[in-house]
N, C-alpha and C positions, 0 to 999 in steps of 0.2 A: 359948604365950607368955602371959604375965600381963598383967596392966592396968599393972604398974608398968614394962613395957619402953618405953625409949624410942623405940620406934617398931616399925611393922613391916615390920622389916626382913626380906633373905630370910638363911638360915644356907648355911652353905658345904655345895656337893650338894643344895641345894634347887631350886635353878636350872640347873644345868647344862644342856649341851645339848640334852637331853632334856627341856627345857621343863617339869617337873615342880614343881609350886609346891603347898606346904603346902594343906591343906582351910580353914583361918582365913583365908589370904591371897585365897587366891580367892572368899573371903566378903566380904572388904573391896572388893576389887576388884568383885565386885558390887554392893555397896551405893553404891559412890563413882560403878560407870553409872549404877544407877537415879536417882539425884540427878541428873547431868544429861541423861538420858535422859525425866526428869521437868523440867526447866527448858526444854528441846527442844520437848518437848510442850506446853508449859504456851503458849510464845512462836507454836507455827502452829496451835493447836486454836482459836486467836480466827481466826485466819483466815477460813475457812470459813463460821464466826458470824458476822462482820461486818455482812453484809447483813441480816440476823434481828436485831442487836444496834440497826442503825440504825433501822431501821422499828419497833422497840419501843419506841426511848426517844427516837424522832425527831433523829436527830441529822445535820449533816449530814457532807461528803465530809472537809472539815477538823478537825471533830473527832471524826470516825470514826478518821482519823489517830492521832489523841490514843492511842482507846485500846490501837494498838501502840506508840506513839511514848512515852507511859508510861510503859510495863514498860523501852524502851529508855533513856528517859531517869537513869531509877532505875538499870537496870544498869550503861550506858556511865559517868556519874556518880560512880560508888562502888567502881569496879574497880578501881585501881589502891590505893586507900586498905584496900578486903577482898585483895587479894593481897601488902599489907607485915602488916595486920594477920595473917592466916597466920602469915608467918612469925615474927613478934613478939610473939602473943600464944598460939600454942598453933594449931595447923592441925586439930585434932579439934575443941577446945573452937570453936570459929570456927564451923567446919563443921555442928554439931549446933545450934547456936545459930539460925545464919542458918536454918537449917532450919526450926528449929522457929516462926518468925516465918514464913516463905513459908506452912507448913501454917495458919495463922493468918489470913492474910490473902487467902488463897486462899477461903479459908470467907467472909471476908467480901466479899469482892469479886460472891459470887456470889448475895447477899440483897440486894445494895443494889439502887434503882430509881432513882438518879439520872445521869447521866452523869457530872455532875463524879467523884461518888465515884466512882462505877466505874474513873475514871481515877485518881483519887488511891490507892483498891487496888493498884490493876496498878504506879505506882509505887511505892508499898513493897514490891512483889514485885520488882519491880528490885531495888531495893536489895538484898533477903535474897539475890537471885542472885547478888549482884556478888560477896556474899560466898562462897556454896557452889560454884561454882565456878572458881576462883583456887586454893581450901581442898581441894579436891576433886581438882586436877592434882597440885597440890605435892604432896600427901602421894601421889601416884604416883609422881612423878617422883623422889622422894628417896627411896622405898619401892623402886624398881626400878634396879639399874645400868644405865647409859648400854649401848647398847648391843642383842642381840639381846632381853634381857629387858625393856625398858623399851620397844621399838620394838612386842614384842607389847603391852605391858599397853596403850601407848597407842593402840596400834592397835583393840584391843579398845571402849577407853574410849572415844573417839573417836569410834569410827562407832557406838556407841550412841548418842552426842549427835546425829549425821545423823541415823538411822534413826527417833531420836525427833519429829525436825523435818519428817521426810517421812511417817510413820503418826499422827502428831497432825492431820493433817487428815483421815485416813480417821476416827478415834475420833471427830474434831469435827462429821463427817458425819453420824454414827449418832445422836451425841447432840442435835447439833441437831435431830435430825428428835422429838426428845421437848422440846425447849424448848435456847434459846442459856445459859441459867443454868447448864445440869448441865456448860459445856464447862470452867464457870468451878470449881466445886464440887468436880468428881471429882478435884484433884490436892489436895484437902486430904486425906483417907485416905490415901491412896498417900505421900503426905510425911510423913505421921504412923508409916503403917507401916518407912517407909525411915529416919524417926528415933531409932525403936526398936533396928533391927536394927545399924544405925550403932553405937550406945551399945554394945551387947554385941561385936562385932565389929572395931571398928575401935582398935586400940591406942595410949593415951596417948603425947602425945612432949612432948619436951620446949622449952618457949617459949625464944627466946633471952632472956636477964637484960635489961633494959633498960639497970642499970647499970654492966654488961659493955659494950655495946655502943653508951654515949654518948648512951642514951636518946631516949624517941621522938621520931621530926620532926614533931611536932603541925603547926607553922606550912606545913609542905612540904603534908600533909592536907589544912589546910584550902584552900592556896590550890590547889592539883592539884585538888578535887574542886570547889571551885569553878567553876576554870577552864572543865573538859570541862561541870558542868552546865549554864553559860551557855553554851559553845560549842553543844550540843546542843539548849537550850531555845529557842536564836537558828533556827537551822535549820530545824526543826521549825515555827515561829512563823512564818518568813520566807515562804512562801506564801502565808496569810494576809494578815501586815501589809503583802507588800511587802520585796523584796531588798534596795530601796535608800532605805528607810521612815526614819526617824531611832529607832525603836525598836529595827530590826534593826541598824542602824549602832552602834546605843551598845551594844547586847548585846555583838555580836561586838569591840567598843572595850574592853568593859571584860573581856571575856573573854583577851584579849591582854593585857593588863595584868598581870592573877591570873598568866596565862600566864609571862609574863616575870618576876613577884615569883617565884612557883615555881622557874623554873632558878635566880636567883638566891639562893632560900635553898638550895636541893640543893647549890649550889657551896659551901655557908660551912657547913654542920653539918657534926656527927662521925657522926651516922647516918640518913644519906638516905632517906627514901622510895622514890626512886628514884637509885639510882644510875649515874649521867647514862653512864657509863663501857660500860654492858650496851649501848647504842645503838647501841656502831663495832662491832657485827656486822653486817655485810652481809647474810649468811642469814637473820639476827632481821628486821632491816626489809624484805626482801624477803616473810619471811611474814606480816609486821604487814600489809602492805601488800596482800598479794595477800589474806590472807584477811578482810581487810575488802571488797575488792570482792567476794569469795564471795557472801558472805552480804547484803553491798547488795542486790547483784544479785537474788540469790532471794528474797528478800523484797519486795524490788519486784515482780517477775514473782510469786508468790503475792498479792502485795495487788490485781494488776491480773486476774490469769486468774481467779480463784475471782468476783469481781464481775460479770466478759468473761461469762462461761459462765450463771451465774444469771442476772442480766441479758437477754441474747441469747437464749438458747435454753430460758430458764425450767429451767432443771434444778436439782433438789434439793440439799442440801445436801448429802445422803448422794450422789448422783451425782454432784457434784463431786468431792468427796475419793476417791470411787474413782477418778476420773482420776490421780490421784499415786499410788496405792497401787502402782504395777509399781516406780518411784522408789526408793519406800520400801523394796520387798523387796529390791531390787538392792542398796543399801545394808548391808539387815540380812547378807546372805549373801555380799558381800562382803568382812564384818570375817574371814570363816575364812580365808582367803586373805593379807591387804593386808601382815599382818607378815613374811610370805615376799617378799611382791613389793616391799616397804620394806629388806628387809636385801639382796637382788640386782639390784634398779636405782638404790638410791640415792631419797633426798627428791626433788632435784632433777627427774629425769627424771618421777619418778611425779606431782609436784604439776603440773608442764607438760601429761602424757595428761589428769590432772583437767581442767585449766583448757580444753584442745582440746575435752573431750566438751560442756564445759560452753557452750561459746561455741557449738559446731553446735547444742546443745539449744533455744538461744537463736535462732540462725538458721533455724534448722527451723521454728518459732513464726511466724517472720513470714510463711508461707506460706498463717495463718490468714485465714478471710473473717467473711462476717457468721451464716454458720452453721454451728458447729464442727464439725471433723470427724475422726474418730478417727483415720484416715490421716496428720493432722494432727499432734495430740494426740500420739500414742500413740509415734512417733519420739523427740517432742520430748522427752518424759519418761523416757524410756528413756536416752537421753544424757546429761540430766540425774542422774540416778540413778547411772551409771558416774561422772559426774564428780566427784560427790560422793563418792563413794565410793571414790577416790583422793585428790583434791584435800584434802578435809579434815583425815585422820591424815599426811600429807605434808607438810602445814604444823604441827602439831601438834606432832611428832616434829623437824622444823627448827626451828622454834621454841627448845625445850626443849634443844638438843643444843650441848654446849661448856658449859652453864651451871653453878657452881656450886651444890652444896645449898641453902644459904641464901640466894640468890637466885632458885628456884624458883618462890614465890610472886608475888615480883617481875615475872618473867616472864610466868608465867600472867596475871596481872593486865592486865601489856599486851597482850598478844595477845586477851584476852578483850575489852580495852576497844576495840582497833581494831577487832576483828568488829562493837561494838554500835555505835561511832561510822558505820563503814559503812554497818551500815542504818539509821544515823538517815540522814545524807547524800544517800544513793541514795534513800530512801524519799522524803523531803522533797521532793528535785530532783525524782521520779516525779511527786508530787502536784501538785508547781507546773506540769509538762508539763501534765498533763489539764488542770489548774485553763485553762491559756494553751489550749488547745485545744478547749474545752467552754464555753467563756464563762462569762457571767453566769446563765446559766440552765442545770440538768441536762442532759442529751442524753437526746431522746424515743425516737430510731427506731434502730436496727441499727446504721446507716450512721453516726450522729452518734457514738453508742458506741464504734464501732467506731476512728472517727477521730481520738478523744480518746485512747485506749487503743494506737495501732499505733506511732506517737512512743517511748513509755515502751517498747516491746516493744525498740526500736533502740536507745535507750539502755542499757540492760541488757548488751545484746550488746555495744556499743560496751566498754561498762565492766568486763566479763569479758575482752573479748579485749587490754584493757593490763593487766589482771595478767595474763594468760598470757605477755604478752612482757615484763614485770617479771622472773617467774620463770625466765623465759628466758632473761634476760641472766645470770643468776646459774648456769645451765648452761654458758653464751657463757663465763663468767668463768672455770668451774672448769677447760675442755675447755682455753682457754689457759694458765692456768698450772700445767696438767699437761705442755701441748709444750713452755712454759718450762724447766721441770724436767726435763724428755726432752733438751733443746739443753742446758742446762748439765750433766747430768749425762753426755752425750755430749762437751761439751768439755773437762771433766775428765778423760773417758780419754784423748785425742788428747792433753791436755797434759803428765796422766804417762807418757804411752809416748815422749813427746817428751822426757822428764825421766831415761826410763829411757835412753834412745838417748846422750843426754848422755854418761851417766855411763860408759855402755858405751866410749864414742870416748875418756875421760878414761884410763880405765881400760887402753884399748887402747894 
């Protein structure tokens, strides 16, 4: 295929059963994991850092926050505005762009010595993410038919984005142990090399006209991305100032506000932002929903065990991360698998086992004391790792599925922004637990640590196991109105045998 094709699409026999796809395709398809495979990375390799990040630039437990709450702020933020821009202005040109900004800021984020900066970085890395991946689904999603071939690509893509989020703390291990800087630094090469390979590989399509199409909803833009950044800088803050602070009160006031202009312009243009209509999917909000508590969830429990563990038992940074590493590979070698186990159980069923692993992973946790134990541990993450390792391409794949082309971006956009809203949310609530359980002052000894941090461990769980029955109910939903279907299509034959008997008696 040329640069001048409108996309890359697959040709008739490229795909077939036999799962066979072009040498180019499967180039883009790599280049489209490694970008979020690299955003994955980029969002748990601070992790790990944290503790090294704080005691170098002194910072404390709240705006240590900051600087995951940052990158989230910038993502959550912009995700909906980078997943119409997708579609509207070109999903390569988008794509290669935001990129080339993350490689940018990634460099700088990792020479600064001030915290403010440091955070003010990691929010323009948000941002370029909100953009690259929205830009990064869609040109899958529209790249691949519905179906077994799209259920692989995503599955593929997918659990690169997990695997990158569970072995970015193993990398953040290594590297910290040379300085918390390089965890910051190494993803500028790596995005540089993947914007390269992007350019050569991944084929031009074609933007929608804007004059076709009633042109852009600037004002939906600005107030949507408003909305969610107040919504999310409120949350975030709210710890701090105080839930029921008159700062956090007006943030979240005027965040409703935006909120409410926003449906209201969506309802009055000719080409929406969001098209309010994609929502009455059930499936859709069921995975908005669960896979924002996903990702809440482990992000919380990564913000608290990686601190639990150095903390308590003085372990390295590199020793921690290998704690997650069994996670991580569960994930990686479970993408050979998940598009088999996606096409013969169904979304439904398989995002339910995710969410069950995930919630015992959680349970398991709490059996922790004040001095960790692999016994412990090493269940915990092991469950965890299966759960992700389902759960994630499950909602993924739900997601994306019923959607039209051009609303691809749309979609990804949402689904990406519930994930980031989620760990704002859950992370926030985390923080404000210790904050309420640790007092005015740090916690000195085991026991104090220990008792600040076992709260948030339950919260997690608690918050995993309602999406599991979220998801659930939408298996509850399917199982019945399949017996529906079974009773009416059962009462249809009684009525034409009833209909035939009729005619027969007439006839007689």
């Amino acid at each position: 295929m040329s640069h001048s094709d409108t996309s890359t699409t697959l040709r008739p026999g490229e795909s077939a059963a036999s799962g066979r796809w072009p040498l180019r395709l499967w180039g883009a398809l790599i280049v489209l994991c490694g970008a979020l495979f690299l955003d994955a990375l980029d969002t748990s390799m601070v992790g790990v850092a944290l503790p090294s990040i704080r005691e170098s630039l002194d910072l404390s437990t709240s705006s240590l926050q900051w600087v995951v709450s940052g990158y989230v702020l910038g993502y959550g933020g912009f995700l909906l505005l980078g997943g119409r821009a997708a579609d509207l202005l070109g999903r390569r040109r988008v794509f290669l762009t935001a990129l080339a900004v993350f490689a940018v800021a990634s460099l700088l984020s990792g020479v600064v010595s001030d915290g403010n900066l440091l955070i003010a970085t990691r929010f323009v890395k948000g941002i370029s993410a909100a953009f690259t991946a929205p830009a990064g689904l869609s040109i899958i999603t529209t790249t691949f038919a519905e179906g077994p071939d799209r259920n692989r690509a995503l599955s593929i893509y997918t659990t690169c984005g997990a695997a990158g989020f569970s072995l970015g703390l193993v990398l953040s291990g290594l590297l910290t142990e040379a300085g918390w800087r390089w965890t910051l630094l190494v993803p500028a090469p790596v995005a540089a090399l993947i914007l390269v390979l992007g350019w050569k590989l991944i084929n031009r399509d074609q933007p929608a006209a804007a004059e076709r199409r009633g042109g852009y909803d600037i004002l939906g833009a600005v107030t949507s991305t408003g909305a969610v950044l107040l919504l999310v800088f409120g949350i975030v803050r709210a710890p701090e100032e105080g839930w029921l602070s008159g700062v956090t009160l007006g943030t979240f006031a005027a965040a409703i506000a935006l909120g409410v202009a926003f449906v209201a312009v969506e309802l009055r243009v000719a080409n929406p932002l969001v098209r309010l209509g994609v929502l009455r999917s059930p499936s859709l909000i069921r995975a908005l929903i669960g896979g924002g508590l996903m990702f809440g969830g482990y992000a919380s429990f990564q913000f608290v065990v990686t601190q639990y563990l150095q903390t308590l038992s003085k372990w390295s940074a590199l020793h921690t991360a290998l704690a997650f590493l069994p996670a991580g590979l569960i994930v990686l070698f479970s993408s050979f698998k998940i598009a088999d186990v996606l096409n013969r159980y169904g979304t439904a069923r398989v995002g339910v086992a995710g969410f069950a692993f995930l919630s015992l992973g959680y349970l398991q946790f709490l059996r922790i004391g004040q001095t960790p134990s692999w016994w412990v541990i090493l269940p915990s993450i092991v469950a965890l790792g299966l759960g992700f390792g389902l759960a994630f391409p499950a909602i993924n794949v739900q997601a994306a599925s019923g959607i039209a082309d051009e609303e691809q971006g749309l979609v990804s956009g949402l689904l990406n922004t519930a994930l980031q809203v989620g760990i704002t949310i859950v992370l926030a609530a985390s923080t404000a637990i210790i904050a309420a359980n640790a007092g005015s002052q740090r916690p000195q000894t085991n026991a104090q640590v220990l008792s600040s941090y076992r709260p948030v461990l339950v919260f997690v769980a608690v918050a995993t196991v309602a999406g599991l029955l979220i998801l659930a109910s939408g298996l509850l939903r399917r199982n019945r109105t399949a017996v529906e279907s079974t009773l009416e299509e059962e009462l249809q034959d009684e009525l034409d045998v009833l209909t035939l008997r009729e005619q027969d008696a007439l006839i007689g």
